[in-house]
C-alpha positions as CSV (number, residue, x, y, z in Angstrom):
1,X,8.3,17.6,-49.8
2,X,9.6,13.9,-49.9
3,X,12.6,13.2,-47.8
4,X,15.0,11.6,-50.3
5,X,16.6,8.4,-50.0
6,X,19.9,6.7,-51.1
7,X,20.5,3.1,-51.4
8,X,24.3,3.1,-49.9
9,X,22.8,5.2,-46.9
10,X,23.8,4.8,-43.2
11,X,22.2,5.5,-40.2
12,X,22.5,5.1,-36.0
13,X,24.9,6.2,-34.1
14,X,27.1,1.8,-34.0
15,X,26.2,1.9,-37.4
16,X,28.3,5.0,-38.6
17,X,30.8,4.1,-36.1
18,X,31.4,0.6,-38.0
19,X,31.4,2.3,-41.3
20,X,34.4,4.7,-40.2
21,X,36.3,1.7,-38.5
22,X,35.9,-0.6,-41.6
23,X,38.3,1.7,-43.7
24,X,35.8,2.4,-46.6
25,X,35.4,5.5,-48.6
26,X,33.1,7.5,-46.5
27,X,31.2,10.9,-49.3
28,X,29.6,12.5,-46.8
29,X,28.8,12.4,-42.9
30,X,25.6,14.2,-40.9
31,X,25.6,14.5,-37.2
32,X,22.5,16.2,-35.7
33,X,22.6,19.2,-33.5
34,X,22.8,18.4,-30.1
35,X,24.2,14.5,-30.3
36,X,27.3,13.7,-28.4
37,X,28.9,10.3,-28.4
38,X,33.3,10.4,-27.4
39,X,35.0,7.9,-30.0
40,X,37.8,6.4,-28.4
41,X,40.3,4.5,-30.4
């Protein structure tokens, strides 16, 4: 099974956190089991 791949696709942990304070439309966000990172505003 091939994992499958999207062109507008985000990764890492500063990456997503740019993404959500840039103010762009965000479809859909994964978080892996077990992560923890506090996001202070």
């Amino acid at each position: 099974m091939e994992k499958e791949e999207y062109l507008d696709q985000v990764e890492g942990r500063n990456a997503v956190l740019e993404l959500l304070e840039s103010n762009r439309d965000i479809n859909k966000i994964l978080v892996a089991k077990g992560e923890k990172h506090r996001f202070n505003s």
